[in-house]
N, C-alpha and C positions, 0 to 999 in steps of 0.2 A: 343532582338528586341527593338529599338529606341523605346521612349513613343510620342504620336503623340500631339501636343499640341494643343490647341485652336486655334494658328494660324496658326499653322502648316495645318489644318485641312482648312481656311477660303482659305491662299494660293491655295493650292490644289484645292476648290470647286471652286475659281475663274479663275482658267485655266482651267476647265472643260466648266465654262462659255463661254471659247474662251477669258480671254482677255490675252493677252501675255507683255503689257504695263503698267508700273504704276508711274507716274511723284509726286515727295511729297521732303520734307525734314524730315530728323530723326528729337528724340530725346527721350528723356526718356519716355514720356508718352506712345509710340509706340515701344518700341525695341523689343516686344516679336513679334508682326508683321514683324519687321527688320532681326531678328533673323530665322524667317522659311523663308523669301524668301530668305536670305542666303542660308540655307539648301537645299531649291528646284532647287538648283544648275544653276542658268538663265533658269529654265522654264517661268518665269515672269520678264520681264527685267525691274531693277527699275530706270530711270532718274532723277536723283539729281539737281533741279532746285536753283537757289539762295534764292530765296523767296519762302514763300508757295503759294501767292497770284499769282507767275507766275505757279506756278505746276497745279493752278486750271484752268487757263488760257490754261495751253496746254492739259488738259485733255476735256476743252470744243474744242479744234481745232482740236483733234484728232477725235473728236465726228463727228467734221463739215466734217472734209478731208475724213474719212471712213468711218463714216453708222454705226460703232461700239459703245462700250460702252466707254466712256471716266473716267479713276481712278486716282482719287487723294489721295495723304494720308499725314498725318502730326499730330503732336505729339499734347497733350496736352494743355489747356490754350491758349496760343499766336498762337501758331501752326494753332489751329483751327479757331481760329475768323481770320489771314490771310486768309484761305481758301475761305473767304467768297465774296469777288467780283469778282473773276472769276467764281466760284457759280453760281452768280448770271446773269453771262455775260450767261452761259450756260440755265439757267432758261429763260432769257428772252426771248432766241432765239430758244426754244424747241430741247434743243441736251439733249441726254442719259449722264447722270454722275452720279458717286458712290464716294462720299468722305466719307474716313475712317480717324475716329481722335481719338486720345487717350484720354481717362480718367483716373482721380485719381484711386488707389483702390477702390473699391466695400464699405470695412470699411469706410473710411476716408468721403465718400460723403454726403454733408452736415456738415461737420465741420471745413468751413471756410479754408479749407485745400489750401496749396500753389498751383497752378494752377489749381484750380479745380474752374467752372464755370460751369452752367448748361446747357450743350452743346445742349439737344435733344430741349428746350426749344428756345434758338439761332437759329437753325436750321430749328424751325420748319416754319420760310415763305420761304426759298430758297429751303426746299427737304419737305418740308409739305404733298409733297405725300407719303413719306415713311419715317423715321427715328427715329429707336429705338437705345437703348441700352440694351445688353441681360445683364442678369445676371448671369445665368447659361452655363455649355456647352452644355448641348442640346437646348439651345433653338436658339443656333449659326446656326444650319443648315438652317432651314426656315427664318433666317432675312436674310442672305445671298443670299439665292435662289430669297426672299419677294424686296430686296432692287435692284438686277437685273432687273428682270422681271418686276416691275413695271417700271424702268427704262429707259427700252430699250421699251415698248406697249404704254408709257404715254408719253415718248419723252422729259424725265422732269429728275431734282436732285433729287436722293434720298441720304442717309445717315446713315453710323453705326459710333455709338460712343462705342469703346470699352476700359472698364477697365483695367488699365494694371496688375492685380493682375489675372484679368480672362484670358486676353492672353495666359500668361505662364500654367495655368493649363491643365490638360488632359482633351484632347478632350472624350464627351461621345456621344453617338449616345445617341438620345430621346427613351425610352423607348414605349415598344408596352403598353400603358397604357391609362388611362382616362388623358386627361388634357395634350395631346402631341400631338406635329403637324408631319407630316412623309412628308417634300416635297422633291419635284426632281428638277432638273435641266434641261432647255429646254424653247427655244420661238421663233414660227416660225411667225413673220408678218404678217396679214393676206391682202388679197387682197380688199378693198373695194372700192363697187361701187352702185352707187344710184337706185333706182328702174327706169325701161322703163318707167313710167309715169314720172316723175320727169326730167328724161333725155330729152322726148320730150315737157315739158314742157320749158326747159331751149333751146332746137336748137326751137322752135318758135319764141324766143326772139330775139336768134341771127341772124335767119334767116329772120328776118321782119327788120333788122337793115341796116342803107346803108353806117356807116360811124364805123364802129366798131374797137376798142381800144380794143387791152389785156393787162394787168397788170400783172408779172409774180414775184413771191418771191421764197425765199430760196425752198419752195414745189414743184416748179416745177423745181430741178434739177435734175433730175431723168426720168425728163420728155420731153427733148429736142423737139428729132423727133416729139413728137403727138403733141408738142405747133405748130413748124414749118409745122406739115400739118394745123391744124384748121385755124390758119394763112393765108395760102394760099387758102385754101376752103372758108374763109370770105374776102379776100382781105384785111384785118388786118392791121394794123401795131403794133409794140410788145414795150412796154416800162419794164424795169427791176426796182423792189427795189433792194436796195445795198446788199441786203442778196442774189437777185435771180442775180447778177451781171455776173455768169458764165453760167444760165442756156438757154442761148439764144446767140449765136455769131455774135459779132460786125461790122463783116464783111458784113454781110446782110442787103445791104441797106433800108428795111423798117424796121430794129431795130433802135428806137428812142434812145435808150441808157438810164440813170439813171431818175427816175422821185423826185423830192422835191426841197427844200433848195441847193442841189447835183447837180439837176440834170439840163437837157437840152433844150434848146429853142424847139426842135420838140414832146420833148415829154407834154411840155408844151400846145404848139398850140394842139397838137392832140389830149389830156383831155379836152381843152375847148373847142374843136369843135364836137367831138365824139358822136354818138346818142346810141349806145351800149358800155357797157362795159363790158368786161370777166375779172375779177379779177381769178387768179389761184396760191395758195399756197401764198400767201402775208398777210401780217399784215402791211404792209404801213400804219404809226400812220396819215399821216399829210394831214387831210380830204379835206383842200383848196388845194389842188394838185391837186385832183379827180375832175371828170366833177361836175355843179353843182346841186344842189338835184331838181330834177324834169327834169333835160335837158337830160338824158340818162338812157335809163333803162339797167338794169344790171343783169348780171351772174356772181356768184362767186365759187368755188370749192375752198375747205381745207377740208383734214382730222381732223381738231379738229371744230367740231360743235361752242365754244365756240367763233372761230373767226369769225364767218359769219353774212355776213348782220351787220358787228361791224361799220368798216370808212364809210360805205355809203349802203344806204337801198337797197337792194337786190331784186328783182323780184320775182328771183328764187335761192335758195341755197342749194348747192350740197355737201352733206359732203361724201366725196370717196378721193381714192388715185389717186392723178392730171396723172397720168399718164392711168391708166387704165380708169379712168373717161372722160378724153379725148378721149382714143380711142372710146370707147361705146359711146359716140357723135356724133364722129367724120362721121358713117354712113349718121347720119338724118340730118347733113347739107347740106346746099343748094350751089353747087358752084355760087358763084357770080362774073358775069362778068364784070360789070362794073370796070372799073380802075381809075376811076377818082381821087375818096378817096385815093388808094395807091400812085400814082403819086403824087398826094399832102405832104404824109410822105414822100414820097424820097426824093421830089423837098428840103422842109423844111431841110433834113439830110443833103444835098449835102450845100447848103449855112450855115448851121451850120458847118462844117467840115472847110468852109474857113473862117470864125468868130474864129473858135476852131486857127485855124494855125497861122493867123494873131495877138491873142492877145500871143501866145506860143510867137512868134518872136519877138515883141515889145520889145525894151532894159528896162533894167534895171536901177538903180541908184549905180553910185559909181562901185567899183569894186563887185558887187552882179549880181544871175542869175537870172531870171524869172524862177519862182517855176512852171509857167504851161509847162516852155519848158522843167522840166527834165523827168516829163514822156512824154511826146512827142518824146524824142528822145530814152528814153527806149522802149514805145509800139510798134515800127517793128522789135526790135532785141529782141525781147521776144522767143527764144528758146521753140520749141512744147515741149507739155507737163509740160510749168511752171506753177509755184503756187505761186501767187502774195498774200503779207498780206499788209493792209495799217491801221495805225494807226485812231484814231480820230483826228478833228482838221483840219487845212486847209488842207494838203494834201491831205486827204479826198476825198478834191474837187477834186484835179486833178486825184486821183485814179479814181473816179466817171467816170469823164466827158471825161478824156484824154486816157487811158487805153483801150488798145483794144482788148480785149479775143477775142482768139481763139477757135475753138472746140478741146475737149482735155485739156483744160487747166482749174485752179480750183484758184481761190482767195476769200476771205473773210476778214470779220473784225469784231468786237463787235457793233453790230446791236442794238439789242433790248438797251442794257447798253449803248452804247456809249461811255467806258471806253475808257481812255487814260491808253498806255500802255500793249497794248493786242498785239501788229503787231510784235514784234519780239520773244514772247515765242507761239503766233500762228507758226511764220516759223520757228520755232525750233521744234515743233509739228508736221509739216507739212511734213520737213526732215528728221524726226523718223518713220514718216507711209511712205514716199516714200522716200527711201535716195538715191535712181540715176538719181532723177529731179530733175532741177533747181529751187531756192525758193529766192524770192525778199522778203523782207519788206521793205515798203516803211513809214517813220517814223517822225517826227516833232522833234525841240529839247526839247521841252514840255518833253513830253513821255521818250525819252533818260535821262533824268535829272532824275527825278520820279523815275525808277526803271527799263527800259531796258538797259541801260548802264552796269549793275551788270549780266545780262543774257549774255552780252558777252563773259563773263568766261566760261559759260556753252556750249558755241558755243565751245571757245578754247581747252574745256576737251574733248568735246566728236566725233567734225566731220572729226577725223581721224578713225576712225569706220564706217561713210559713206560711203556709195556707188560711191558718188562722190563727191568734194568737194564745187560744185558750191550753195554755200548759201551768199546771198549780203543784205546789210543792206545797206538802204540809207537812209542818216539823213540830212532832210533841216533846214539845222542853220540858222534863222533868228533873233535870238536872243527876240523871243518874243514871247506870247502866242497867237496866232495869229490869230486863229478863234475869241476867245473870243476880242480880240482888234475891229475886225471888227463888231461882234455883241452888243457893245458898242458905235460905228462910228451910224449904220444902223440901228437895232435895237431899242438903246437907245435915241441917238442925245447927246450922250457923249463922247465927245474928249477921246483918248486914257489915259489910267490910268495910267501910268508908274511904278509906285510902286507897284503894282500887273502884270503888264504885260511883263515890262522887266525882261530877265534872262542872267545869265551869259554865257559869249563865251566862250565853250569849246573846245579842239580841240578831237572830236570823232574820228579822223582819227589816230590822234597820240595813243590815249587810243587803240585803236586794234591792231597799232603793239606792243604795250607793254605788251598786253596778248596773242601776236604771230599768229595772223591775218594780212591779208594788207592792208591796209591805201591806198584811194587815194582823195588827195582833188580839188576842183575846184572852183574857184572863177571866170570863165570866159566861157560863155554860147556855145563860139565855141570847147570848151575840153570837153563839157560832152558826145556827142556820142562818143570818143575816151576814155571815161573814163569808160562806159558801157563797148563796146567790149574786156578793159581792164578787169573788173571785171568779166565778163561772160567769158572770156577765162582763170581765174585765177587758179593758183593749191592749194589754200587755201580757205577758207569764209574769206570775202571784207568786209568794212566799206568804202562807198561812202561819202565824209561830202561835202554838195556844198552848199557856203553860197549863200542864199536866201534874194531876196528883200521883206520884209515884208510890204512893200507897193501897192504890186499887187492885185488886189482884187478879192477875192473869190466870184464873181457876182451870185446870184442866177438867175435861168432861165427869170424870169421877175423882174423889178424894182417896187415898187408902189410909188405912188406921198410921202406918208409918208415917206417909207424907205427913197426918195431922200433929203428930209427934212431935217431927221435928221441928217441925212451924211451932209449936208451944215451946220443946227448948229453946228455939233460937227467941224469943220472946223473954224465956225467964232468964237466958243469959243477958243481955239490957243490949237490946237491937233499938240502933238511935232513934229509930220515925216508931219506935214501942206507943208513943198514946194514937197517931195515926193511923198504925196497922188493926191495931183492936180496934179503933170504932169502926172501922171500913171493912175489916176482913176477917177477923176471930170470928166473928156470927155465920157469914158464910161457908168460913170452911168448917165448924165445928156441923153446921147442920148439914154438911153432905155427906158425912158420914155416922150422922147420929140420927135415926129413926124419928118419926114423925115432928122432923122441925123444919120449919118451910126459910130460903135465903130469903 
């Protein structure tokens, strides 16, 4: 009989866990880990990422896409400090993740030994809620059960660093003795919900309110239908952060769409007009978004206590699961008939919508497209059940603003971190839990340069194993770092920086077919919906390249007298794209803050 090894033994207790996934790159610090998922014959499928940092990355989007645990793994030294900003994307945004990284031998630690770093200590702010390194083999059982289970109840990283000299050893069950832990395997969710007092504490609030705002984040995805009744029992209208961007569909005319820096003119007016707010599962950082303190009393619900009453003082705070907490509300409210309030968020939606269309069509400079019109002209031919990723950066914006979920359909991005570089090992992630849906990342050349460019190998090795082939990368070549350019214009009152902003033109289209993807590119605004229906009816994963005018501007939902300021210093100090920026963007921003002038 085969001897069963330490990792032989972690494998096994990890498919017990239910996960069947595990995204990392080898190397010597880990091969005895390498070595039993070998053995376990594809009971645990392992995906071979180019970097580690994107391994960790799709282990957090696997987190986001299915409810599950999300595994990373990677070797030793280098291995593991990679690991660490998709980590950290995963920390910020409250998903379940378990990264496993190798250590020196057990001998060798502490002396100064070649990749040997003090890993549990590194570790300990991104999986601080859990991460050891065993010594022993019995003491393998319980940090594996300990590093799960807290993972998946706390909604956080945890972490094993294991020895590679203890890998290969025989596994020992912990002895029935003094100074031994004997756990099991198992974690069922529980349901929580606030006490009747507390609930009708919170429908008094909203029931006395006449002009009521929800705010919805990543918590309430789970929670559709009961947002869309309380909604229509208040005459609501619904604004999303970028994390809850799917949990409410677009389609519904009192959905305001994205709220911040992102977000949109309706959802803007209806925070600052608002006299109630329901915040629900959101950690929305950016407190001048929110109505202002004292003009609206508030209700908020999140299952982590630690977020409530955080961006804006609360009335009442409801720590339960936004869904079943809704419903349990949903009783003691009052229907309200008035519709004034709603009509006013439609009215707002319906001219924003032709604000939205008008600045997509606006020409461009030179042979370039306008970056608002390429999702514009993807958001109707979005295929039910797609799963959109969008990088950081300007695109961003147009993910945000221009994008129009459907129900059924599921997109994300690095929320909390705001990493560049997350949107295409997301839809590589995306396409490993779902492989017979269609999966866009929507990209900047930022991020393509950085380290998603090298993920496109990974597309090329593995989605002939798909279910189907439709996975599309689009990459807006503007050849510049673009958000940041513009928060240096607006922001700052600093003309663009060119030695920091500009980057090189590549041709991404060409790089896909030459690791045997299709290529298509566009440099002319009337080929991009023929270039969509091109990519969406493709029998291979696409690389879209559509060069980008990087002078269209990422407007935020209101201008302030400063922001317009600065944008005019940074103009009279000789900001290089100066005859660009004015045709395309002086008019705009001057008329958001100057009374009766229309963009």
């Amino acid at each position: 009989m085969a001897t069963t090894t330490v990792s032989d033994f972690i494998v096994e207790r990890l498919y017990e866990w239910g996960v069947r996934r595990i995204f990392g790159y080898p190397g010597d610090g880990i091969n005895g880990m390498f070595g039993a998922l070998q053995r376990a014959e594809g009971k645990i499928e392992f995906v071979q990422a180019r970097h580690e940092e994107m391994a960790a990355f799709m282990a957090s989007a696997h987190a986001k896409f299915t409810g599950e645990l999300g595994v990373c793994i990677a070797t030793s030294g280098p291995g593991a400090t990679h690991l660490l900003t998709g980590l950290y994307d995963a920390r910020l945004d409250h998903m379940p993740v378990l990264a496993i990284a190798g250590q020196q031998a057990r001998a060798a630690i502490g002396a100064h030994y070649q990749q040997e770093l003090d890993l549990v200590s590194m570790y300990k702010d991104v999986a601080g809620a859990y991460v050891q390194q065993p010594s022993v083999p019995a003491q393998v059982r319980h940090v594996v059960d300990r590093a799960v289970r807290i993972a998946l109840s706390r909604r956080t990283v945890t972490a094993m660093v294991l020895p590679n000299d203890l890998q290969e050893l025989e596994y020992e069950p912990p002895a029935r003795k003094h100074g031994t832990a004997h756990s099991g395997v198992g974690y069922a969710a529980p349901e929580v919900v606030p006490r009747e007092t507390d609930l009708k504490r919170a429908a008094e609030v909203l029931n006395a309110g006449h002009r009521v705002a929800i705010l919805v984040g990543a918590g309430a995805m789970h929670a559709t239908d009961e947002v869309i009744a309380v909604a229509e029992r208040l005459q609501a209208g619904v604004a999303k952060a970028l994390l809850g961007k799917a949990a409410v569909p677009d389609d519904i005319p009192w959905v305001t769409g994205s709220i911040g820096l992102l977000g949109t003119k309706p959802t803007d007016e209806m925070m600052s007009a608002c006299d109630t707010l329901l915040m629900v599962g959101s950690g929305f950082p950016y407190s001048e978004f929110l109505p202002k303190e004292g003009e609206a009393r508030a209700v908020q619900i999140d299952i982590d206590a630690g977020m409530l009453s955080l961006r804006y003082p609360m009335e009442v705070s409801l720590v339960g699961d936004s869904a079943a907490t809704l419903r349990a509300l949903l009783p003691l409210l009052e229907q309200k008939n008035s519709t004034s309030w709603r009509n006013r968020i439609v009215h707002a939606g319906e001219r924003w919508q032709r604000v939205l269309e008008e600045r997509a069509q606006a020409p461009a400079t030179g042979r370039k497209v306008n970056p608002q019109r390429v999702v514009t002209e993807l958001s109707p031919r979005l295929p039910e059940g797609a799963i959109v990723t969008s990088d950081s950066g300007s695109c961003a914006n147009w993910y945000a603003r221009d994008l129009k979920i459907r129900r059924g359909m599921m997109c994300s991005l690095s929320g909390g971190l705001a990493s560049m570089g997350a949107a295409v090992p997301y839809a590589i992630a995306a396409k490993f839990a779902y492989s017979n849906r269609p999966v866009i990342a929507l990209v900047g050349d930022g991020a393509m340069q950085m380290n998603n460019m090298a993920e496109l190998v990974t597309v090329a090795k593995y989605w002939r194993q798909w279910d189907s082939p439709h996975w599309i990368c689009c990459v807006f070549n503007n050849e510049d770092l673009n958000q940041v350019t513009w928060e240096q214009r607006v922001m700052q009152g600093n003309p663009k920086f060119e030695a920091s902003q500009d980057i090189p033109d590549v041709p991404y289209h060409r790089f896909a077919e030459l690791v045997g993807l299709t290529g298509i590119y566009v440099d002319n605004a009337e080929r991009l919906g023929e270039a969509w229906d091109q990519a969406l009816a493709a029998s291979r994963p696409v690389v879209i390249e559509v060069k980008t005018d990087p002078e269209v501007p990422p407007l935020p939902p209101h201008v302030t007298i400063e922001q317009a300021r600065h944008f005019a210093r940074a103009l009279m100090e000789g900001d290089p794209g100066e005859g660009g920026v004015i045709s395309n963007t002086a008019r705009q921003v001057m008329a958001s803050v100057l009374p009766g002038k229309k963009p």
